[in-house]
MINUKOL-437815 format. One record per residue (C-alpha): z negated, x, y. Coordinates in steps of 0.02 Angstrom, whole numbers, plus 50000, padded with zeros to 5 digits. Each point is the difference from the previous one (the first is absolute). Layout:
+-------+-------+-------+
:    pz :    px :    py :
+-------+-------+-------+
:     Z :     X :     Y :
...
+-------+-------+-------+
END
This chain:
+-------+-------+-------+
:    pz :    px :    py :
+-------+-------+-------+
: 49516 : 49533 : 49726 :
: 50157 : 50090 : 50064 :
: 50077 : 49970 : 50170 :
: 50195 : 50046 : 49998 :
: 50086 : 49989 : 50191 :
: 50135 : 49843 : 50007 :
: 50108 : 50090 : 50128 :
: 50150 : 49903 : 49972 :
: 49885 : 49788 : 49940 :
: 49844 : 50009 : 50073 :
: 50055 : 49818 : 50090 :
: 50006 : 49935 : 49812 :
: 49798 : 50042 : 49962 :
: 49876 : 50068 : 50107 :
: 49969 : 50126 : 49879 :
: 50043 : 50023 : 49805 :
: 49836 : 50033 : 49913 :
: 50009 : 50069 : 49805 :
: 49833 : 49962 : 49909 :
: 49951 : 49992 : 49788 :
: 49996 : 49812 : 50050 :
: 50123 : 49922 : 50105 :
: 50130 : 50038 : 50129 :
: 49931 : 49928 : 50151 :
: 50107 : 49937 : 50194 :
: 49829 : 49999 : 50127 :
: 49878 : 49903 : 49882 :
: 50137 : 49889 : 49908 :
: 50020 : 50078 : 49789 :
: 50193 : 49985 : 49971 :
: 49973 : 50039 : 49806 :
: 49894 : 50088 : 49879 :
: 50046 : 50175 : 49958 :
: 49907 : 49965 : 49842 :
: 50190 : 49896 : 49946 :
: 50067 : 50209 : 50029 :
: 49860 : 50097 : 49951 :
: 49905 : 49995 : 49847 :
: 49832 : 50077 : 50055 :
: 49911 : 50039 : 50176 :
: 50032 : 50188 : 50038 :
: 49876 : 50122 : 49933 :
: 50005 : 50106 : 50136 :
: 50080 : 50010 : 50190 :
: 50144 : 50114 : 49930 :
: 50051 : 49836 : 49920 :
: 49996 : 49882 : 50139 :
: 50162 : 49897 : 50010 :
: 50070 : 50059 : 50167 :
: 50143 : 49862 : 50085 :
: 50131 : 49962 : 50129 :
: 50112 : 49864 : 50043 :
: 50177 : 50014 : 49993 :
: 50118 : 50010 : 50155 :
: 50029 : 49818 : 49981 :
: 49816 : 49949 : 49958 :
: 50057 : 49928 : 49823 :
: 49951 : 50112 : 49885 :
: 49865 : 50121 : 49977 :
: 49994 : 50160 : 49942 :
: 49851 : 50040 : 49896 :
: 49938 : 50182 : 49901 :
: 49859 : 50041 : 49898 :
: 49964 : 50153 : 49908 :
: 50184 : 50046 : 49951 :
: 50053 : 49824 : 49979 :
: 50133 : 49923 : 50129 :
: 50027 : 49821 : 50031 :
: 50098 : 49887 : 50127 :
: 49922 : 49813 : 50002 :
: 50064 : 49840 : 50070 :
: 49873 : 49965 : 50149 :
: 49996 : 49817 : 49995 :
: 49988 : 49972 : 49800 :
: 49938 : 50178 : 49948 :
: 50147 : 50015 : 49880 :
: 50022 : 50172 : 49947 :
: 50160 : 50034 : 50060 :
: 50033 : 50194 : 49939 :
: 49899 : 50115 : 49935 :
: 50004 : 50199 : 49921 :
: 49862 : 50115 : 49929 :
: 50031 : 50200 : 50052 :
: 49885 : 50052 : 49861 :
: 50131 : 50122 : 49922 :
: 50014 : 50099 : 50168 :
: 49880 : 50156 : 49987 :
: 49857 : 50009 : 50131 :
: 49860 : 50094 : 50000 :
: 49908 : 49883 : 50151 :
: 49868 : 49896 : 49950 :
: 50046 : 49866 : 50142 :
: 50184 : 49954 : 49940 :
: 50095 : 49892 : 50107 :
: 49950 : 50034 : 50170 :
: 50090 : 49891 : 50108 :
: 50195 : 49959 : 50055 :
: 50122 : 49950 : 50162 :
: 50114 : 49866 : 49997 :
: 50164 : 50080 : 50062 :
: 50090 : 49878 : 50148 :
: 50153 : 49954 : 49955 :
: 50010 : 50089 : 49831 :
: 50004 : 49946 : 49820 :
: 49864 : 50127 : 49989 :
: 49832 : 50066 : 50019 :
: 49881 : 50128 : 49990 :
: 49868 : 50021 : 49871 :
: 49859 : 50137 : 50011 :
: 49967 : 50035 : 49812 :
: 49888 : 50156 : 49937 :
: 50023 : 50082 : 50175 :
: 50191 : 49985 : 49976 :
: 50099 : 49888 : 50091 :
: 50127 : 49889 : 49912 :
: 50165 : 49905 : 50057 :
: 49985 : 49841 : 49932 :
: 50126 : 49826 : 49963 :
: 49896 : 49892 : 50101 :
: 50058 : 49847 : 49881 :
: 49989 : 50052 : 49822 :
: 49842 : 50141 : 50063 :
: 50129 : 50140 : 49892 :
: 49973 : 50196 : 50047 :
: 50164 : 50043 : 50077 :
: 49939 : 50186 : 50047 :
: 49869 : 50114 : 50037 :
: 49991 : 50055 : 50195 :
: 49869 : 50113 : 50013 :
: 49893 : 50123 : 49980 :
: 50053 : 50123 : 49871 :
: 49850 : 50040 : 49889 :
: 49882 : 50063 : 50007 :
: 49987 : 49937 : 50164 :
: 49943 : 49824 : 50068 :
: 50015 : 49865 : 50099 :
: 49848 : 49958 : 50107 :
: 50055 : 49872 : 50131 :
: 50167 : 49895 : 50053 :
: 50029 : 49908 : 50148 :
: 50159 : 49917 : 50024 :
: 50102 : 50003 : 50184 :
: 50022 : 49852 : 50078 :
: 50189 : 49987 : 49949 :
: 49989 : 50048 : 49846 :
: 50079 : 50137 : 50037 :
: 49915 : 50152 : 49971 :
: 49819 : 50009 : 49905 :
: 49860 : 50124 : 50021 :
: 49907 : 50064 : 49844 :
: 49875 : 50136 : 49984 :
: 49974 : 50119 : 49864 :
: 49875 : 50109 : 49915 :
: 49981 : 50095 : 49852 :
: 49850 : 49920 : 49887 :
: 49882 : 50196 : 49965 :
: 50095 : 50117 : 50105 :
: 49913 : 50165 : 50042 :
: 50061 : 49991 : 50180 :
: 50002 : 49811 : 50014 :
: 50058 : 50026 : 50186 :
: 50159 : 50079 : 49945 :
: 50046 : 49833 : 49881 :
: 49973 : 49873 : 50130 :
: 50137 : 49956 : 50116 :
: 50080 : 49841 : 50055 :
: 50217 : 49954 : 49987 :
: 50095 : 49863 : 50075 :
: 50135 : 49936 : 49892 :
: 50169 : 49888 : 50070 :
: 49976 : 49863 : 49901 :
: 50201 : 49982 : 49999 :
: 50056 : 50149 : 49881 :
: 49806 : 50055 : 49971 :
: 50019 : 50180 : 50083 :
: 49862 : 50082 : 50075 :
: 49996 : 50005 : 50173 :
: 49841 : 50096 : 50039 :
: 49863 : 50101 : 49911 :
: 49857 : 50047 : 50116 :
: 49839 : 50075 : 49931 :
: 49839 : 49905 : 50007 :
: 49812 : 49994 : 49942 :
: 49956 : 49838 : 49979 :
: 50124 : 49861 : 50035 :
: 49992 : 49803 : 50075 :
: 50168 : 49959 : 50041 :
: 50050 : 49857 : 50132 :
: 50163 : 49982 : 50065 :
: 50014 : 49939 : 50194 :
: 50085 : 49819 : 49994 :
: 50163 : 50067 : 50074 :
: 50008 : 50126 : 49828 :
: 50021 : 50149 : 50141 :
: 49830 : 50067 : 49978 :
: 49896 : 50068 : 49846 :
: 49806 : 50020 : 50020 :
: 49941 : 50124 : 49877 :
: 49800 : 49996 : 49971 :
: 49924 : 50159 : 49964 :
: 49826 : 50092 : 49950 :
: 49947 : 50191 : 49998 :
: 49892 : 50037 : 49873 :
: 49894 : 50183 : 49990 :
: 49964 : 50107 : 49850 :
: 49885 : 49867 : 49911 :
: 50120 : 49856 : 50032 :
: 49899 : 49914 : 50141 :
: 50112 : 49895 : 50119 :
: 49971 : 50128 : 50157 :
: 50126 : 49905 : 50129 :
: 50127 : 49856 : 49980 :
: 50137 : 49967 : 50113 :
: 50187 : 49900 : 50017 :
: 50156 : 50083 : 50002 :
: 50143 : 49889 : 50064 :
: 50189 : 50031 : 49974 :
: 50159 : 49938 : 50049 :
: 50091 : 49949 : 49861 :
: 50163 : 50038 : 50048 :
: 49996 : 50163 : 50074 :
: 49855 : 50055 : 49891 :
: 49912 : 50080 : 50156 :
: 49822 : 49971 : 50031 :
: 49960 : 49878 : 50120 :
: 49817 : 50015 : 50021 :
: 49862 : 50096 : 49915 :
: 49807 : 49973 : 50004 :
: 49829 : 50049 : 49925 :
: 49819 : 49939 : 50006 :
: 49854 : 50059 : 49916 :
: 49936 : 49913 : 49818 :
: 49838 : 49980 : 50086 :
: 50076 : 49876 : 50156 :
: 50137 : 49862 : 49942 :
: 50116 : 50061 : 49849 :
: 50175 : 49928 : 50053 :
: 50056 : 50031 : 49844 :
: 50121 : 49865 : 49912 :
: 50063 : 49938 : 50178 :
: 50094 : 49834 : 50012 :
: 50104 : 49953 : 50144 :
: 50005 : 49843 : 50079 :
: 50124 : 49876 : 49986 :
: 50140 : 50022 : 50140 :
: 49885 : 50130 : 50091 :
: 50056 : 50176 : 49957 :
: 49862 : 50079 : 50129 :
: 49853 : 49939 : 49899 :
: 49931 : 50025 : 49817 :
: 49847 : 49928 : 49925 :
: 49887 : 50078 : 49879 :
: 49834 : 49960 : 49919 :
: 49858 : 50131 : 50043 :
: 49918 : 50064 : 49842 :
: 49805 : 49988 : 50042 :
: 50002 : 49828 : 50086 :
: 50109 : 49850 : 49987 :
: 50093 : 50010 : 50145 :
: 50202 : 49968 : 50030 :
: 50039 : 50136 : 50123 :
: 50135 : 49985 : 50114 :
: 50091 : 50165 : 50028 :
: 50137 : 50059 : 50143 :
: 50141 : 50057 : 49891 :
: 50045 : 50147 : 50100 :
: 49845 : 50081 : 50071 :
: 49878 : 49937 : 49870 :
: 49868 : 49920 : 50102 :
: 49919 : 49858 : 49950 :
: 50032 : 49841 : 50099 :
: 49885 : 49873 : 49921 :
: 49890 : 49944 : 49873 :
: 49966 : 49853 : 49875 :
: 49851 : 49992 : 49902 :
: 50004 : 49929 : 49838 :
: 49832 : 49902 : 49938 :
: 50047 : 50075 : 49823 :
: 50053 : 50169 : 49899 :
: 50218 : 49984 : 50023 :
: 50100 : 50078 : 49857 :
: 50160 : 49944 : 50036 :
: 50080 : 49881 : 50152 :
: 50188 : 49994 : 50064 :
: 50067 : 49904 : 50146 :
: 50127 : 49842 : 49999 :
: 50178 : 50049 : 50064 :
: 49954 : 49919 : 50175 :
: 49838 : 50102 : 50007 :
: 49911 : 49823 : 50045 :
: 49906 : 50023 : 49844 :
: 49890 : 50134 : 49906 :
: 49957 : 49965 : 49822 :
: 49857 : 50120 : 49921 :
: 49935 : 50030 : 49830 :
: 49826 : 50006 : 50019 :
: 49831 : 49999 : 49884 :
: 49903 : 49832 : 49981 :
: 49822 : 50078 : 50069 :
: 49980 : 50170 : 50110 :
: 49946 : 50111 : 49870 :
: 50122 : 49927 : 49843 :
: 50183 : 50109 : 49971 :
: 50126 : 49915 : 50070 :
: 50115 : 49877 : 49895 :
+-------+-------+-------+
END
């Protein structure tokens, strides 16, 4: 299954769960997905991947390169649109979107490109970014709406290190703000949109993950806040959230064991752990931080789903 945050409805369902049989609030199915779909994906780079809309009506559903908004009470499809015809090279298509506040808009990540969408009739208005051969690895959205983070790479690159870097776009007139270099990048925004935490990794000459570390920046200003590294063979802090309404503290998952580390923002020391009794691939945190909700694998030793 795929776990997408509900920044803006997680009061409507505890979580929003996509599976190849039914779309699922706690234990209770809504509908079938088999009334959308005509087969159970083949593979994970087919899983359906789904999030509520701002008013908790509709949801917004993808698959392969096929788009769909559905009617959450009846399961009516409501829109839908194919972006077949677009070129990509990626064999994972559509790789996720953001709901824009307050905008007849959104944000599709498509073949590492992302796409300005109609959020009603799911039409291609424009392509944002990157220009090709480049693309897009990651997006996270600020908590305005705003301003969005996405980072880049260039798929083969001899110097891959000189093709990575990460901008921050106004999401008003879609101008880059900032371009800072980076090596391998989780992006969180803090939940006042004034901070940027940038995860990184150094690799050496055989492309072994050597150190990883957080680089935090203010978003305004550009300036960097705080800057930190530990060593691949402690905790990676790599692809750092921070926590609702606390700007001093991300969380992280540590890459040998399955434990949530809690991290001081500024200094990088750790303040706490939680163990998880299974592998985590995923988790995100409700808007009032009372909850954590983790994508985890059914026994120790499975992949996580």
């Amino acid at each position: 299954m795929v776990i997408r945050q509900l920044r803006r409805c997680f009061p409507a369902f505890l979580a929003l769960l996509a599976c190849g049989t039914g779309l699922l609030r706690a234990s209770e199915p809504v509908f079938n997905l088999k009334k959308v779909f005509e087969s159970t994906p083949r593979s994970w780079k087919e899983w359906p991947v789904a999030e509520l809309s701002p008013a908790g009506d509709q949801i917004y559903l993808l698959q392969g390169s096929k788009v769909q908004i559905i009617n959450r009470k009846s399961g009516q499809i409501i829109a839908s649109a194919s972006y077949e015809d677009i070129p990509c090279n990626s064999a994972v298509k559509l790789q996720g979107w953001d709901l824009l506040p307050g905008k007849a808009e959104m944000l599709v990540v498509y073949c590492g490109s992302l796409l300005l969408v109609d959020r009603a009739t799911l039409k291609v208005k424009r392509r944002l970014l990157p220009d090709p051969p480049d693309m897009l690895g990651r997006l996270e959205l600020s908590p305005s709406g705003e301003m969005v983070a996405v980072s880049v790479y260039r798929p083969g690159a001899v110097n891959f290190a000189a093709h990575q870097y990460v901008v921050v776009v106004d999401t008003k007139n879609w101008a880059v703000l900032h371009r800072w270099p980076a090596d391998d990048s989780g992006l969180s925004f803090s939940s006042d949109g004034k901070l940027l935490a940038i995860g990184r990794k150094k690799v050496n000459d055989k492309k072994l993950v050597v150190s990883c570390g957080v680089e935090i920046r203010e978003v305004a200003s550009g300036q960097l806040y705080a800057e930190w590294w530990k060593s691949a063979r402690d905790v990676c802090p790599g692809d750092a959230q921070f926590v609702p309404g606390d700007s001093n503290t991300l969380v992280t998952l540590e890459s040998v064991y399955p434990d949530f580390v809690f991290w001081d923002a500024k200094s990088g020391e750790i303040k706490k752990r939680i163990r998880s009794p299974r592998p985590v691939h995923t988790f995100l945190f409700s808007p009032d931080a009372r909850w954590l909700i983790a994508d985890v694998a059914n026994d120790p030793g499975d992949t996580p789903e």
